[in-house]
FIMIVEX-813628 format. One line per field, with one value per residue (C-alpha): residue in three letters; residue number from 1; x negated, y negated, z negated. Coordinates in nm, 4 decimals, padded with zeros to 6 digits. Last residue first. Layout:
r (ALA/...)
k (NUM/...)
u (X/...)
v (Y/...)
w (Z/...)
This chain:
r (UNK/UNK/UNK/UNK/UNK/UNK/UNK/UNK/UNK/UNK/UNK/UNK/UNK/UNK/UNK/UNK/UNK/UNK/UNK/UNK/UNK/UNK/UNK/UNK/UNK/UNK/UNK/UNK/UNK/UNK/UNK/UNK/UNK/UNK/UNK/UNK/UNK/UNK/UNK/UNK/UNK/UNK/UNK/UNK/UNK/UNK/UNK/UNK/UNK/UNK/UNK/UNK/UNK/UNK/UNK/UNK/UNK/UNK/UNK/UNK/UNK/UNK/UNK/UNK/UNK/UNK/UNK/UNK/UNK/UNK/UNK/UNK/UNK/UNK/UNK/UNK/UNK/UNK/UNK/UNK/UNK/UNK/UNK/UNK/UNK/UNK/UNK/UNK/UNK/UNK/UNK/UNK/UNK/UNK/UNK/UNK/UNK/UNK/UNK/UNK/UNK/UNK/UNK/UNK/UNK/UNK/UNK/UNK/UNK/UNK/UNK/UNK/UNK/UNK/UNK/UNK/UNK/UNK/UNK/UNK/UNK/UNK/UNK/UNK/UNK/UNK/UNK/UNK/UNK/UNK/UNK/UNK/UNK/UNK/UNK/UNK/UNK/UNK/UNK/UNK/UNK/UNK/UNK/UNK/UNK/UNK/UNK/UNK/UNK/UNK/UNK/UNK/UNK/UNK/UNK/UNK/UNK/UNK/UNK/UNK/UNK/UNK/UNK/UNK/UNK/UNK/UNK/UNK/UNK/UNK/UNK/UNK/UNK/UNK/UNK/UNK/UNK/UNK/UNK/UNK/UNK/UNK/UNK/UNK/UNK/UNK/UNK/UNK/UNK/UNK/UNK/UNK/UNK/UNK/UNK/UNK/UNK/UNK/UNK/UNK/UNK/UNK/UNK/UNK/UNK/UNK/UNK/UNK/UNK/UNK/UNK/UNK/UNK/UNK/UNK/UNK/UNK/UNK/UNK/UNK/UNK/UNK/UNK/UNK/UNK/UNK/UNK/UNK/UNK/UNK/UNK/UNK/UNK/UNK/UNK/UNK/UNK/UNK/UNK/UNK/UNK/UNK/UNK/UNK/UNK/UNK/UNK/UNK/UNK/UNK/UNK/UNK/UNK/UNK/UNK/UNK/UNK/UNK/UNK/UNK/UNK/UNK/UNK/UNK/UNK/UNK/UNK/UNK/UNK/UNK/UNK/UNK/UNK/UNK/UNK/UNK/UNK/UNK/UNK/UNK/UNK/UNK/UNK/UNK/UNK/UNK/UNK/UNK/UNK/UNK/UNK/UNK/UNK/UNK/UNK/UNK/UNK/UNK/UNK/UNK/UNK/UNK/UNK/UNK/UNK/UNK/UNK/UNK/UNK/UNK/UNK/UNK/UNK/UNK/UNK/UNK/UNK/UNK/UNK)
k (319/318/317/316/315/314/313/312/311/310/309/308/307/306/305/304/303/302/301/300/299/298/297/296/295/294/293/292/291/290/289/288/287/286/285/284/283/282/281/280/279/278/277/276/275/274/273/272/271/270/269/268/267/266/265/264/263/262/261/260/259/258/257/256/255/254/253/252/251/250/249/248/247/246/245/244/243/242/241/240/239/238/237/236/235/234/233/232/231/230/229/228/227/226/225/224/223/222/221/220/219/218/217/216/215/214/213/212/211/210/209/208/207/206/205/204/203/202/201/200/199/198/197/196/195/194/193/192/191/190/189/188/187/186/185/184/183/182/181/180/179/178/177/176/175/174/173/172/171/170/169/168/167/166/165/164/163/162/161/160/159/158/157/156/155/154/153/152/151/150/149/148/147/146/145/144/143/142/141/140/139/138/137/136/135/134/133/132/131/130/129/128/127/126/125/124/123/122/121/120/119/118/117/116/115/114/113/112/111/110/109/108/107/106/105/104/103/102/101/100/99/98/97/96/95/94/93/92/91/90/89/88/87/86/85/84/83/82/81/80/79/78/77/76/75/74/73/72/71/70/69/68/67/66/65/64/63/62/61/60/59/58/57/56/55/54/53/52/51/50/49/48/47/46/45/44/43/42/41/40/39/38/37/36/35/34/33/32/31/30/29/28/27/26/25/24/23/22/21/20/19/18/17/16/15/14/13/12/11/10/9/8/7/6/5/4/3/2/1)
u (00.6936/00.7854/00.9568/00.7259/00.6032/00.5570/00.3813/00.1548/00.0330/-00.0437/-00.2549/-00.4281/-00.4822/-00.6504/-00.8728/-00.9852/-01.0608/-01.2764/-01.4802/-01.5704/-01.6486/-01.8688/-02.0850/-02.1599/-02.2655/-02.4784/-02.6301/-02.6577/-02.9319/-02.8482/-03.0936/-02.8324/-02.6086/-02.8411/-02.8661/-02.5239/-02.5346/-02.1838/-02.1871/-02.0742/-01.7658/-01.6613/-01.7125/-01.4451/-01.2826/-01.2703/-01.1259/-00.8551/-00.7965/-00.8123/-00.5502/-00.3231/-00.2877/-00.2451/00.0523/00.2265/00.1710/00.3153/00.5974/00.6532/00.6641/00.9370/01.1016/01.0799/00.9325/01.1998/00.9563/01.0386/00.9492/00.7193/00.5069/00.4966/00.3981/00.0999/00.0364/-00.0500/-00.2288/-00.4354/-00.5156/-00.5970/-00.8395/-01.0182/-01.1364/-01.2984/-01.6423/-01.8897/-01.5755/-01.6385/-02.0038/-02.1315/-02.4624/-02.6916/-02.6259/-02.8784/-02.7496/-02.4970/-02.1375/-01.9517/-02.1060/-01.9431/-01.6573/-01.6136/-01.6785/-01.4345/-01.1935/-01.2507/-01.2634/-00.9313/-00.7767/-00.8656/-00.6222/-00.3678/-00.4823/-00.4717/-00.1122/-00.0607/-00.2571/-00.0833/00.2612/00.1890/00.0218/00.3345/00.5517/00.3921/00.3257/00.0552/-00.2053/-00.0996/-00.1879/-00.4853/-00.6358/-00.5957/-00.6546/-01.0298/-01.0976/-00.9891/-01.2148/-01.2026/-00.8528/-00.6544/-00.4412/-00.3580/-00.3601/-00.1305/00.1115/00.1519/00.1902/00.4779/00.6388/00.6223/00.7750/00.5568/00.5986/00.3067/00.1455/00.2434/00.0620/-00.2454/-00.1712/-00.2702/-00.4977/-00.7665/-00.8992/-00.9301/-01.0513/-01.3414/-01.4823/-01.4169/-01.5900/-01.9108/-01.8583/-01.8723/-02.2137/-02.3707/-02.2836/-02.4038/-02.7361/-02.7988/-02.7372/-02.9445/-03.1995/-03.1771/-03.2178/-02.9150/-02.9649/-02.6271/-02.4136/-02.6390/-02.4913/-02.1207/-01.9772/-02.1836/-02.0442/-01.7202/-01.7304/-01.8835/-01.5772/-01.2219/-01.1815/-01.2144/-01.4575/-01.6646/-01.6842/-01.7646/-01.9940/-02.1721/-02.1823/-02.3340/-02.6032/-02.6900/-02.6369/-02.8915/-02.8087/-02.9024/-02.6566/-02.4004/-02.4684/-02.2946/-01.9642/-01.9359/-01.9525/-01.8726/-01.5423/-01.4649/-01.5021/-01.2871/-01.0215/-00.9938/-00.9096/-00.6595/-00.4608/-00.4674/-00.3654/-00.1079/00.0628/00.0358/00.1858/00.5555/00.4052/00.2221/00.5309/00.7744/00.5107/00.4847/00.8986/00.9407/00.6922/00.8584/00.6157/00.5017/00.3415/00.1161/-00.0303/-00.2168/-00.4247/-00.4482/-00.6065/-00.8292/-00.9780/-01.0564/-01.1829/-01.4021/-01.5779/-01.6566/-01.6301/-01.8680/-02.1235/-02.0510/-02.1327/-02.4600/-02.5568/-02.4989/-02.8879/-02.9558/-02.6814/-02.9393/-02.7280/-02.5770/-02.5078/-02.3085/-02.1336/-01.9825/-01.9376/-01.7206/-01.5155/-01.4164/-01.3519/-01.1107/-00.9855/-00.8297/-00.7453/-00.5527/-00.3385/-00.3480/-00.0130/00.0046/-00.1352/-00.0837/-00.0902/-00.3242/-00.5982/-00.4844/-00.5617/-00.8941/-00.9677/-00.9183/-01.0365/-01.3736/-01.4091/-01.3510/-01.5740/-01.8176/-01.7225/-01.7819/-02.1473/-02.2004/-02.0882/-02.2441/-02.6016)
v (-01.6419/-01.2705/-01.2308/-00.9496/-01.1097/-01.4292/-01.2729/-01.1356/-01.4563/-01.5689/-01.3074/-01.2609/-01.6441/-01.6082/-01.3016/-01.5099/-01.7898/-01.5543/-01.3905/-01.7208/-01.8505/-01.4855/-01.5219/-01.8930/-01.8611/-01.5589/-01.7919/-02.0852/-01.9905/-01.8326/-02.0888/-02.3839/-02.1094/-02.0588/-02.3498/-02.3339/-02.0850/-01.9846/-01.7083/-01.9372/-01.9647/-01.6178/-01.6088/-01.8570/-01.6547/-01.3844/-01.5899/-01.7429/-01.3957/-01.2455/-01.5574/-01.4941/-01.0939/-01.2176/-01.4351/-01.2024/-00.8819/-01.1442/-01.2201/-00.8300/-00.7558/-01.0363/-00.8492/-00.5281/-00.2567/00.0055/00.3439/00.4637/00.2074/00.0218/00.3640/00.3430/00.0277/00.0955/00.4179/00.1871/-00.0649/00.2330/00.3439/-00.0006/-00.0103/00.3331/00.1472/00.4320/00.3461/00.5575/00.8772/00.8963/01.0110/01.0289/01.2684/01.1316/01.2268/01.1270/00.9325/00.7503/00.7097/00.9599/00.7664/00.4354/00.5903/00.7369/00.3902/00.2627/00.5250/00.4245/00.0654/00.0756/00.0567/-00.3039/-00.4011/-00.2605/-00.4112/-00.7353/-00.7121/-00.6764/-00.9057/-01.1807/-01.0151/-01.1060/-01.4674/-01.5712/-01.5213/-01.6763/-01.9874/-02.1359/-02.1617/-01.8370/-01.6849/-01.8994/-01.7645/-01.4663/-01.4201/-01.5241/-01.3121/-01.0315/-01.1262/-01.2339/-01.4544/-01.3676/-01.0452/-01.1475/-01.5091/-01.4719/-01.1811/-01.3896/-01.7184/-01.5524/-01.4968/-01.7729/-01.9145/-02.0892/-02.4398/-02.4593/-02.7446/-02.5946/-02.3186/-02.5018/-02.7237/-02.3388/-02.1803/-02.5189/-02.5007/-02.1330/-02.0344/-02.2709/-02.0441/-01.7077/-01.8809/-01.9179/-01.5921/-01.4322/-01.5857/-01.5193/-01.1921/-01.1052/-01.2625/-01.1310/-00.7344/-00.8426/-00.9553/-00.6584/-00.4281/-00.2318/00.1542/00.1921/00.4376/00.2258/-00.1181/-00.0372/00.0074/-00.2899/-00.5164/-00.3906/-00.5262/-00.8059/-00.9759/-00.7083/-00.5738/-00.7119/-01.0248/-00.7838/-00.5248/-00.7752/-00.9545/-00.6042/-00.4654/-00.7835/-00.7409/-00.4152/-00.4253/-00.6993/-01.0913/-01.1859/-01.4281/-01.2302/-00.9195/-01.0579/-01.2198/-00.8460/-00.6736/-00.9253/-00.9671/-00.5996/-00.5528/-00.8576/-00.7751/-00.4320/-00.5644/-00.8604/-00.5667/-00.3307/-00.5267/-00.7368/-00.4029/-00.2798/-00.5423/-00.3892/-00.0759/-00.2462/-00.4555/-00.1711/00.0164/-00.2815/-00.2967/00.0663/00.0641/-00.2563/-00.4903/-00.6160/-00.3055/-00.3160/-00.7087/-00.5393/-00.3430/-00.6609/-00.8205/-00.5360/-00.5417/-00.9239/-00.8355/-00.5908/-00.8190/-01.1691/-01.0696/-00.8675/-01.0449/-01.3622/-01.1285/-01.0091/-01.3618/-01.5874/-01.5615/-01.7023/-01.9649/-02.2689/-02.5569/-02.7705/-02.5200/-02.2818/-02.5475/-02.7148/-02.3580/-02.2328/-02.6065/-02.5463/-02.1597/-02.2062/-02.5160/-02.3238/-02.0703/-02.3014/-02.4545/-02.7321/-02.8217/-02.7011/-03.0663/-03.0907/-02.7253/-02.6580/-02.8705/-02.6990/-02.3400/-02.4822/-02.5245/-02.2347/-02.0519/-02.2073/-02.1515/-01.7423/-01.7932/-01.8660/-01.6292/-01.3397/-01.4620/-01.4847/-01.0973/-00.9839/-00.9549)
w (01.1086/01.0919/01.4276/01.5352/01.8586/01.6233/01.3719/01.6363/01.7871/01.4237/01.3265/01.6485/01.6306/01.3001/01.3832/01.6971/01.4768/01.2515/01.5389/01.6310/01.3127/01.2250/01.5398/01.5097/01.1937/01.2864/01.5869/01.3930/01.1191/00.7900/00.5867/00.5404/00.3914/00.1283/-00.0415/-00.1207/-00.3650/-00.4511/-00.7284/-01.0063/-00.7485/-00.7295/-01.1341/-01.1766/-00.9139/-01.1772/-01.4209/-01.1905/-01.1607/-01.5420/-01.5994/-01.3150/-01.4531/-01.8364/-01.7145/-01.4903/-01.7651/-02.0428/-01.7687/-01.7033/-02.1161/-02.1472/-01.8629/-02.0537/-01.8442/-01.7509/-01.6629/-01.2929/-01.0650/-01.3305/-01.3135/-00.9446/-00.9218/-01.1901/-00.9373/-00.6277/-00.8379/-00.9104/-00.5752/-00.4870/-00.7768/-00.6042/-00.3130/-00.1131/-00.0320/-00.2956/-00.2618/00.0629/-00.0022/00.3421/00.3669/00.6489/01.0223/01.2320/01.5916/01.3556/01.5793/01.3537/01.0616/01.1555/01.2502/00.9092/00.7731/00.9736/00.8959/00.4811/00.4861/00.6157/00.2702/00.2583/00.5194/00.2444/-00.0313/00.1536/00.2327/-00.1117/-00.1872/00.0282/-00.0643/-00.4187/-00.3533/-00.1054/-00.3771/-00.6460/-00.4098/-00.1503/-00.4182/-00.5255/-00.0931/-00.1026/-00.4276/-00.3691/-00.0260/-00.1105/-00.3793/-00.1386/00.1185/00.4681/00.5492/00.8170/00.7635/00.3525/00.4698/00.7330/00.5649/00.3141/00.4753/00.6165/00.3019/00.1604/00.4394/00.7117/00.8019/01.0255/00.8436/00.4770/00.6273/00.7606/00.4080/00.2310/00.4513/00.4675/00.0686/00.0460/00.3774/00.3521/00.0874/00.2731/00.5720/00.3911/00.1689/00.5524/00.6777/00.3148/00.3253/00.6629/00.5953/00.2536/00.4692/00.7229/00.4618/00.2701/00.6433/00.7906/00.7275/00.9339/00.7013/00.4414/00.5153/00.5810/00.2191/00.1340/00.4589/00.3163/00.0054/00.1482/00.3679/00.3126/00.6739/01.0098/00.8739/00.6787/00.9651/01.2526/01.0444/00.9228/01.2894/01.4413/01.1908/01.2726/01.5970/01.6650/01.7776/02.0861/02.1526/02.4137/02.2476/01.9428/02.1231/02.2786/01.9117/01.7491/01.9564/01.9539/01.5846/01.5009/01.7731/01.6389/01.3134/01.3668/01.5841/01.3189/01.0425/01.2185/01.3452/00.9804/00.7890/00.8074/00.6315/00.3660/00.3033/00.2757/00.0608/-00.1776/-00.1908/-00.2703/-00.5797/-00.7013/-00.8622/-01.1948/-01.2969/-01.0089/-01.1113/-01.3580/-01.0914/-00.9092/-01.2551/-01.3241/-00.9491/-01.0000/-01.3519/-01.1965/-00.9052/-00.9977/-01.3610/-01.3612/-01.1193/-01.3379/-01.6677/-01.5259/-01.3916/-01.6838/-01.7914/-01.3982/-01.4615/-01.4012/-01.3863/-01.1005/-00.8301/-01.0409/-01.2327/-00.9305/-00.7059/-01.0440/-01.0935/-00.7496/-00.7427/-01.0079/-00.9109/-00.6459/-00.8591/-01.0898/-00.7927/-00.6047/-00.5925/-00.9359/-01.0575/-01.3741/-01.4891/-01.2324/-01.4258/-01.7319/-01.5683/-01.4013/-01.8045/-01.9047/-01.6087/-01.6353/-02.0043/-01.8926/-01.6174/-01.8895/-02.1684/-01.8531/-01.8023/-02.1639/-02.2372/-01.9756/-02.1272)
């Protein structure tokens, strides 16, 4: 039953949200996650598990998708567009240093693949877009996961003083943690804990990076000795689509502002719920099973990720 699950996260999110309240140098999402991997690996949440899945996942989507009719059309494209040299270059050097990184310890290509895809382009969503194009194994799959949700998790509480650190603008944290950071979950609640600002061009950003599920995937397949049947429609990220069109609709359609804060509010609450649910999902346990060698793998791959990012914010004058 979901219903319990999703009443959980949403008791999380309350009170992460008063926690944040006091101390929004932290941040509610933060917390969040926090108070989420506390619970989760203190109780049994087994009967919780339909709702924390849900909520982990959908209301996440729901809340960017929400977060659409808060911005400018025109100003999302800009960003998308001036993101894409950090996009592409933090994703080819992901896939080519698993790849070569990967062969260097042994590890298989199946494996290798799914770290190099999930730390290139949005962590396990697209590991699970990736897995059956390249029949990798369950426990390949659990492995790959696991290895990227561990760095996803440490990317929340280091990204924000590393940018306070580096003095970045709100802005320029953005684009770092929305080219640097794994998952979307993740960027999310880095780039708020950072600032409003930095949080919406961090997603947005994000979004973006997250749209190039799709060509990899069609590489992927292109590079399959047997060709299967690709459903492009299974690994296409329809929510991004939609946030898309909600921009587009509050380009063209006046939305009250006293509607746009109520949108603001509801749209930081369904994602410090959902990350309540992120955290519930946390099993640490499991990440002392994964074994050096994929850990290894995906923190290497990761720091070069973050020094591609940074290197090429300063050739383009953005940080």
């Amino acid at each position: 039953m979901k219903l319990r699950g999703i009443v959980l996260c949403i008791v999380i999110a309350i009170i992460a949200t008063c926690i944040g309240n006091v101390a929004p140098i932290v941040g509610s999402m933060v917390v969040s996650i926090l108070i989420g991997i506390i619970v989760g690996n203190t109780m049994n949440t087994e009967r919780y598990a339909a709702g924390i899945k849900f909520s982990g996942k959908k209301l996440l989507q729901y809340a960017i998708i929400l977060m659409g009719f808060t911005l400018s059309f025109k100003s999302a494209v800009q960003l998308g567009i001036s993101s894409f040299p950090l996009i592409i270059t933090s994703i080819l050097a992901a896939l080519l240093v698993s790849y070569i990184l990967g062969s260097y310890l042994g590890i298989n290509t199946r494996i290798k693949t799914l770290i190099g895809v999930g730390t290139a382009i949005c962590g396990g969503s697209a590991i699970a877009a990736a897995s059956p194009i390249i029949k990798a194994k369950d426990e390949e799959i659990a492995f790959s996961i696991t290895t990227i949700f561990l760095f996803n998790i440490i990317a929340v509480f280091i990204f924000p003083p590393l940018g306070h650190l580096l003095h970045f603008s709100d802005t320029g944290f953005g684009y770092f943690a929305g080219t640097a950071i794994n998952d979307t979950s993740s960027v999310v609640a880095a780039g708020y804990a950072y600032s409003t600002s930095a949080g919406d061009t961090a997603t947005i950003v994000k979004l973006v990076r997250a749209l190039m599920i799709v060509p990899i995937c069609l590489i992927l397949v292109a590079l399959q000795s047997s060709k299967d049947d690709f459903n492009i429609k299974q690994v296409f990220p329809w929510f991004i689509l939609y946030f898309f069109l909600a921009s587009v609709f509050a380009s063209i359609v006046p939305i009250p502002q006293e509607a746009v804060k109520a949108i603001k509010v509801l749209s930081n609450f369904l994602m410090c719920t959902a990350l309540a649910g992120i955290g519930l999902s946390v099993n640490l346990p499991k990440f002392f099973k994964i074994g050096s060698k994929p850990i290894a793998l995906g923190a290497v791959t990761w720091m070069v990720v973050i020094m591609i990012s940074l290197i090429m914010q300063k050739v383009l004058q953005i940080w």
